[in-house]
VEXDREN-2710 file (C-alpha; in Angstrom, 1 decimal):
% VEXDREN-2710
k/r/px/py/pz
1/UNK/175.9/111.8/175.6
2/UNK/172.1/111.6/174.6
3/UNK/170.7/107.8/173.9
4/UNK/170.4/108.3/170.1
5/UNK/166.5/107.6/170.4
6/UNK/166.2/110.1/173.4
7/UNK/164.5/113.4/172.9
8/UNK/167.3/115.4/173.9
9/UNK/169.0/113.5/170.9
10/UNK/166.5/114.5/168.0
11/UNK/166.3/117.8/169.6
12/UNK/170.3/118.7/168.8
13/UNK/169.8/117.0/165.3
14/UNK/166.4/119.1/164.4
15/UNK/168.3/122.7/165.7
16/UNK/171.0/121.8/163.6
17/UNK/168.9/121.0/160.3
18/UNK/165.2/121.9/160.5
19/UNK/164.2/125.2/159.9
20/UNK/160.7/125.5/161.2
21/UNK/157.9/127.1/159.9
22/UNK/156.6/130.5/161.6
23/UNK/158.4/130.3/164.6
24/UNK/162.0/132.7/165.6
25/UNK/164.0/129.9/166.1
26/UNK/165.8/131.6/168.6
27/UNK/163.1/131.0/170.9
28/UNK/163.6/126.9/171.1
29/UNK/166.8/127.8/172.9
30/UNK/164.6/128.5/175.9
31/UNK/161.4/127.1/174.7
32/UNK/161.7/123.6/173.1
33/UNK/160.6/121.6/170.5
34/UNK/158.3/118.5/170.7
35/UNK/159.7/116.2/169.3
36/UNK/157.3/113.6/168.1
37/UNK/157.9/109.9/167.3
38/UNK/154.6/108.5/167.0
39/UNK/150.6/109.6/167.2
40/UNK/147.6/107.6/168.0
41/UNK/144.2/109.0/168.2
42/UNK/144.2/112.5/169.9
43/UNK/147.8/111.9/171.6
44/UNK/151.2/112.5/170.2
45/UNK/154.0/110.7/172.1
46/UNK/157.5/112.1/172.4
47/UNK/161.1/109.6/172.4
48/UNK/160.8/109.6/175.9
49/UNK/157.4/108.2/176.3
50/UNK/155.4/111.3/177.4
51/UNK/152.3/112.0/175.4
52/UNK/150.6/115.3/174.6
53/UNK/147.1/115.5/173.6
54/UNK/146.8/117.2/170.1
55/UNK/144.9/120.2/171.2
56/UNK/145.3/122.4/168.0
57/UNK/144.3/119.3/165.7
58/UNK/148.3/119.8/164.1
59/UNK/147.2/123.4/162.9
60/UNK/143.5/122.4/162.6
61/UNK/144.1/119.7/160.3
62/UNK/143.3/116.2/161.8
63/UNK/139.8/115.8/162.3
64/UNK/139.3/111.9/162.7
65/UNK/142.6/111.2/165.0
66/UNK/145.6/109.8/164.2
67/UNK/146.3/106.9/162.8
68/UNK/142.7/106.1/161.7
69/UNK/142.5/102.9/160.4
70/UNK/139.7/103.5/158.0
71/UNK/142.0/106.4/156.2
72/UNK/145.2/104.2/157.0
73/UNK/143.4/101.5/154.7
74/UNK/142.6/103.9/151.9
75/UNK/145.9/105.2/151.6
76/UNK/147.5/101.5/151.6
77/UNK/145.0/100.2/149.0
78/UNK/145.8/103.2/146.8
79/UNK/149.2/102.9/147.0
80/UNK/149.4/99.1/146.0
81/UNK/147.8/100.7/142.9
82/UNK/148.9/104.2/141.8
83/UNK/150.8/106.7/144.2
84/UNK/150.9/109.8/141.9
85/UNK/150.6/110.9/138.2
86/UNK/150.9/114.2/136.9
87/UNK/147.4/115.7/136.1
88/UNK/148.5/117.8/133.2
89/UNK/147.4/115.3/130.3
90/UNK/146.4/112.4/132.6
91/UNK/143.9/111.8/135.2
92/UNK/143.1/108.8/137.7
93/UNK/140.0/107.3/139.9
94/UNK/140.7/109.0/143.4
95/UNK/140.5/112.4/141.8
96/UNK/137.5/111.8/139.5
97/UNK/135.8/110.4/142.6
98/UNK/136.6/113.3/144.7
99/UNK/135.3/115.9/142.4
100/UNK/132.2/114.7/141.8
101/UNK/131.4/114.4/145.5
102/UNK/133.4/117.9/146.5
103/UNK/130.5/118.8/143.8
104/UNK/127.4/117.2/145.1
105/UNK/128.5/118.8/148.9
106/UNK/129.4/121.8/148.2
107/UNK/126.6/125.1/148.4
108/UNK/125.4/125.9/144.8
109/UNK/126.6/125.2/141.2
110/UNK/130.0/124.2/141.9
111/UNK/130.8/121.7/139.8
112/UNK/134.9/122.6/138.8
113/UNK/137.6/121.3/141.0
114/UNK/140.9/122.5/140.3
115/UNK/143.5/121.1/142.9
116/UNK/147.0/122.6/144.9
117/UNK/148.7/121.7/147.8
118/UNK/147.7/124.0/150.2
119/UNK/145.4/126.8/151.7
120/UNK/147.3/129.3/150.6
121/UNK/147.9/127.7/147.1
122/UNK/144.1/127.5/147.2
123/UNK/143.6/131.3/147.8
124/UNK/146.1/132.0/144.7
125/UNK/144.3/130.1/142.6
126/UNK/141.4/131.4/143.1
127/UNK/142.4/134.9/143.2
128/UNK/144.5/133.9/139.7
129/UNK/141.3/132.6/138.2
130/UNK/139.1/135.3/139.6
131/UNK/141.6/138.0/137.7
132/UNK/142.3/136.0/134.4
133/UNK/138.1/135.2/134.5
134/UNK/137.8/139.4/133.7
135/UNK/140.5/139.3/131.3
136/UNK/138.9/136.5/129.1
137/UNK/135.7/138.3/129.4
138/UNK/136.9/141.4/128.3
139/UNK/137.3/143.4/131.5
140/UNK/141.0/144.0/132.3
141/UNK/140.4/146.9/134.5
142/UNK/139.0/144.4/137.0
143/UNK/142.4/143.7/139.0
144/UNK/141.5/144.8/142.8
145/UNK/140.8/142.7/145.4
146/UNK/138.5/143.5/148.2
147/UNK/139.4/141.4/151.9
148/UNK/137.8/142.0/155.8
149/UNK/140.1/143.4/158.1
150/UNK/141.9/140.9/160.7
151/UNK/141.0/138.5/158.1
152/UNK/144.3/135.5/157.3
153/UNK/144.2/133.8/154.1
154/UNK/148.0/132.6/153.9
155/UNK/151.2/133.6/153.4
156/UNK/152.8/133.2/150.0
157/UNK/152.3/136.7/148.1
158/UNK/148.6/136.7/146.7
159/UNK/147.3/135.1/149.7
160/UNK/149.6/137.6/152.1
161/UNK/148.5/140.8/150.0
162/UNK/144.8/139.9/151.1
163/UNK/145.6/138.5/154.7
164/UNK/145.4/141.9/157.5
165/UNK/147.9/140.3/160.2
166/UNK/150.6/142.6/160.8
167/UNK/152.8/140.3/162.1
168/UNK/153.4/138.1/158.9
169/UNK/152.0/141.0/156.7
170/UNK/154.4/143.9/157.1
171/UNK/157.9/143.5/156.3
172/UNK/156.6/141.7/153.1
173/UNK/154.3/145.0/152.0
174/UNK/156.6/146.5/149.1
175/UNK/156.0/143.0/147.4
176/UNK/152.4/142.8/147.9
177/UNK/149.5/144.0/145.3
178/UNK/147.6/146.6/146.7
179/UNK/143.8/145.6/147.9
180/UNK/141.1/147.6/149.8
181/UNK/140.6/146.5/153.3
182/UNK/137.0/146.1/154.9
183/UNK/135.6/146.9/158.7
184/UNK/135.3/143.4/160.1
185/UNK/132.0/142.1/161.2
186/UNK/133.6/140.4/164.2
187/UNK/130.9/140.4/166.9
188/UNK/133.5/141.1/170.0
189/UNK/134.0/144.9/167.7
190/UNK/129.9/145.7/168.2
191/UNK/129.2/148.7/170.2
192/UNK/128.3/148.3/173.9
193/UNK/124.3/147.5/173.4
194/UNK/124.3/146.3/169.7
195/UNK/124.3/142.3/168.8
196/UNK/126.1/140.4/166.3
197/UNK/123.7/140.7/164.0
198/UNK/123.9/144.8/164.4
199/UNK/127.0/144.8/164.0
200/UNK/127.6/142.3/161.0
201/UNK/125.1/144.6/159.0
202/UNK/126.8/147.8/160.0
203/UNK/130.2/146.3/158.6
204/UNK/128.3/144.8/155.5
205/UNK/127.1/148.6/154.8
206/UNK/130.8/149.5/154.8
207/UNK/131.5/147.0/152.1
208/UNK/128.8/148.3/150.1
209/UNK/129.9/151.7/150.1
210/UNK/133.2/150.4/148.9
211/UNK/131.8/148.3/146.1
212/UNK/129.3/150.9/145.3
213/UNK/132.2/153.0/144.1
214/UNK/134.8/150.8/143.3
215/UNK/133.0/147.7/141.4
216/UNK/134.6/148.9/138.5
217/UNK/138.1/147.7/139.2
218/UNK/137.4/145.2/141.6
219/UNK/137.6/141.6/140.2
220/UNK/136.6/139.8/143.9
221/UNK/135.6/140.1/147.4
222/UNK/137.3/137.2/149.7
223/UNK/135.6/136.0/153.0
224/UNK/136.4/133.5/156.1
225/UNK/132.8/132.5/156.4
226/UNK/131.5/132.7/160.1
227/UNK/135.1/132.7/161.5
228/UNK/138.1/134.9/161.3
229/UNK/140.7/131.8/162.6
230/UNK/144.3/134.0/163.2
231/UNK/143.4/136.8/164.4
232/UNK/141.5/135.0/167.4
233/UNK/138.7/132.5/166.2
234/UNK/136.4/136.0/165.7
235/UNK/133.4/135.0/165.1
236/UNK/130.6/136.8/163.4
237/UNK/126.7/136.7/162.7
238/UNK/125.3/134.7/159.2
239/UNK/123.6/137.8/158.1
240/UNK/127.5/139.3/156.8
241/UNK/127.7/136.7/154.5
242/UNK/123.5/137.4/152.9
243/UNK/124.5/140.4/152.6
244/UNK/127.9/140.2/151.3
245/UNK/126.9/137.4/148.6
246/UNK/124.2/140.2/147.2
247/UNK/126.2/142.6/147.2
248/UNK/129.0/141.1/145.0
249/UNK/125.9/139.9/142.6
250/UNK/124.9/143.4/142.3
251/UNK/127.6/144.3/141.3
252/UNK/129.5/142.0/139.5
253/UNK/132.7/141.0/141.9
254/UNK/133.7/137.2/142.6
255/UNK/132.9/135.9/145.9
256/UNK/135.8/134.1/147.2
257/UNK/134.6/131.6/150.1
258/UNK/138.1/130.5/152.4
259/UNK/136.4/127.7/154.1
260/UNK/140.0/126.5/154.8
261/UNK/139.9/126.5/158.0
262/UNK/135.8/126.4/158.4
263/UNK/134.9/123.8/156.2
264/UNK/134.5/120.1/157.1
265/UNK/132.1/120.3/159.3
266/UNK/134.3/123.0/161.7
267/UNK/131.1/125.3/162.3
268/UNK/128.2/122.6/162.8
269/UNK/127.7/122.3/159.0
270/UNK/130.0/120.7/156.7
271/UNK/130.5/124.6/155.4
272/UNK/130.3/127.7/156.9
273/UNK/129.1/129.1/153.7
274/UNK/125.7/126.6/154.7
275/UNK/124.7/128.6/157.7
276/UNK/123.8/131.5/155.8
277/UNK/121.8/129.8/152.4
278/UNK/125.0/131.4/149.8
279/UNK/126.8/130.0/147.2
280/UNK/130.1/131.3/146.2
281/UNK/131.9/131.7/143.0
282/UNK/134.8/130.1/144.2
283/UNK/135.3/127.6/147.2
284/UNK/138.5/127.1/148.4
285/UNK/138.8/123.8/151.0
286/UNK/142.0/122.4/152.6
287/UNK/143.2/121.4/156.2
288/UNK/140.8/119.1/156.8
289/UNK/140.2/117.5/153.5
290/UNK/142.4/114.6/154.0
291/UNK/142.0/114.3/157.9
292/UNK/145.2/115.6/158.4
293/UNK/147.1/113.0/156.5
294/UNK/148.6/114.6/153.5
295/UNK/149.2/117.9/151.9
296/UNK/145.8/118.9/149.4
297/UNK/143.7/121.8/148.1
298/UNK/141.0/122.1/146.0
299/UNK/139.3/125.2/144.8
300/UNK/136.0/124.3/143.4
301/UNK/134.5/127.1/140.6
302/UNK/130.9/127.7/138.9
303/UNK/130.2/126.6/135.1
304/UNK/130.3/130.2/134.2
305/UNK/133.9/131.1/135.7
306/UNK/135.1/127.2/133.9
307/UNK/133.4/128.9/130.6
308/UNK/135.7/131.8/130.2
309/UNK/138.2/129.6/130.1
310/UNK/137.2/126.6/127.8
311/UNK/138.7/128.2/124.5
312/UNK/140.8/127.2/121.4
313/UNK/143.5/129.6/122.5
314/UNK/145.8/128.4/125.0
315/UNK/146.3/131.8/126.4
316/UNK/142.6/131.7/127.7
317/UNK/143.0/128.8/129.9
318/UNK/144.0/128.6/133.4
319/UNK/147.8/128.4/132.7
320/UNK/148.6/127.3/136.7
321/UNK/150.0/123.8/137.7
322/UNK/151.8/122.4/141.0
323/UNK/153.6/118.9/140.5
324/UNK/151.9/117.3/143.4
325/UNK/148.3/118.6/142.0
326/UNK/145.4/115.9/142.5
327/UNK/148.0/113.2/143.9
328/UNK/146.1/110.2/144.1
329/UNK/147.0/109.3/147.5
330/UNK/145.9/112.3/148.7
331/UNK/142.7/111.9/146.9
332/UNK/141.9/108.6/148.6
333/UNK/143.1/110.0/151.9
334/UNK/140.2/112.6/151.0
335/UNK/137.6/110.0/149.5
336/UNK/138.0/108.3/153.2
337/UNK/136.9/111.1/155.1
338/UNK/133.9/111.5/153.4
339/UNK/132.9/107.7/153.7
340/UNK/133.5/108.8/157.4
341/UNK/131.5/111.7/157.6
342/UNK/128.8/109.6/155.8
343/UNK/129.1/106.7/157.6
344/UNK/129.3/107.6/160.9
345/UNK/126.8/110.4/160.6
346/UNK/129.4/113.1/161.9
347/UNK/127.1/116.2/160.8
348/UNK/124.0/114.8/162.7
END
């Protein structure tokens, strides 16, 4: 019999309870688990004292290591003071704080922060908001969304009817709302002789054809800045986001930015969104946010999407809540890694 604190131990007990996340868990029977019982800086260290080095950041959220003691100490001095409150009704320092400096960072006017638990909470909030913004302002025939093929924005329903990855995408498809799928402006697509930047603008004529005759009923357009992460870190020239931000002005569709996996400094700027001088209607940030620490999302939103919402009917506001939203530990998890990026100069 196994030592109880040996990994083939945990091993039994996690196949017998643990149901893990997008994996055929038929596989572990000849590909194992890691079982992990503690972390320190870029290594993760299994029961039998073997350590891994954390290659994949734990799915591209750790940016700072594990076990920082800088965001250790954040998270212990908040939670000798307030560990959560509901934000429906209530509010609390970390998550002021964190607003107002999401706000100051982020490219353009984006002063609104409304807060889930995820990336692909994120993306269904903004593509909530996006829909019920053309409602409020009279234009309910503005239900479409537009997204880049290849492109991954999650998997819960909204986020899965915009994501173009077969694999998690298809047996879902009678559930999913129907969207209109881009060329991508992936540069590894260009045509033997043409650059990036060819290609990117030959893609960004695509979308304006579509939006040329579509605007209409189109309520958004939703972009991974720079890099397309899932489908194979596809990268693309600046010049598809110029072109894709004047577009959607001219003619009137949301620009959704998913700098979940590209913001926080993943692209040489602390968003993607940066490289190419735009501003987006609505950001949407996660993975990174609280160095890997603890489940958070934010979207952050213009004054003029937060104006079609500010009403005396109820109806008119954004009617969306998760129970964990803005949890103050979180918050100061988040608060940390921005005294880090300050402090220690991490976007030189």
């Amino acid at each position: 019999m196994p030592s109880l604190a040996s990994n083939a131990a945990w091993l039994a007990r996690s196949h017998a309870a643990v149901w893990h996340p997008c994996t055929q868990m038929k596989l572990h029977e000849t590909l194992p688990l890691v079982p992990v019982a503690r972390a320190n800086g870029p290594w993760l260290y299994d029961f039998d004292g073997r350590r891994y080095l954390d290659a994949i950041s734990s799915w591209w959220v750790n940016l700072f290591g594990h076990g920082h003691p800088a965001i250790n100490a954040a998270i212990g001095a908040q939670l000798a003071e307030l560990e959560h409150v509901m934000l429906a009704g209530f509010t609390h320092r970390p998550v002021i704080e964190l607003s107002e400096r999401l706000a100051a960072l982020a490219p353009g006017p984006l002063g609104h922060c409304f807060y889930g638990s995820d990336g692909a909470s994120a993306v269904e909030i903004a593509l909530k908001m996006s829909f019920h913004y053309w409602r409020n302002r009279d234009r309910p025939e503005k239900i479409g969304f537009v997204s880049i093929e290849h492109g991954y924005h999650g998997e819960t329903l909204g986020a899965l009817a915009v994501t173009d990855v077969a694999l998690f995408r298809d047996v879902y498809a009678p559930l999913l709302h129907a969207g209109i799928t881009v060329p991508s402006p992936d540069a590894r697509l260009a045509a033997p002789g043409a650059s990036a930047r060819d290609h990117a603008l030959g893609a960004a004529a695509a979308l304006e054809a579509v939006l040329a005759e579509r605007h209409a009923s189109i309520a958004a357009l939703i972009v991974e800045p720079l890099v397309q992460g899932a489908t194979g870190m596809a990268m693309y020239d600046p010049v598809y986001l110029a072109r894709a931000r004047e577009l959607c002005t001219r003619y009137d569709v949301h620009l959704i930015a998913d700098e979940i996996m590209t913001g926080y400094g993943r692209t040489g700027t602390m968003f993607a969104c940066e490289q190419a001088n735009i501003a987006p209607d609505f950001l949407c940030l996660s993975k990174g946010i609280t160095g890997g620490y603890l489940p958070l999302s934010v979207v952050l939103s213009t004054d003029t999407v937060y104006a079609a919402f500010y009403d005396d009917d109820p109806a008119r506001g954004f009617l969306h809540s998760h129970s964990y939203t803005g949890n103050a530990l979180a918050c100061r998890a988040a608060l940390a890694v921005l005294d880090l990026f300050r402090d220690e100069n991490v976007i030189a």
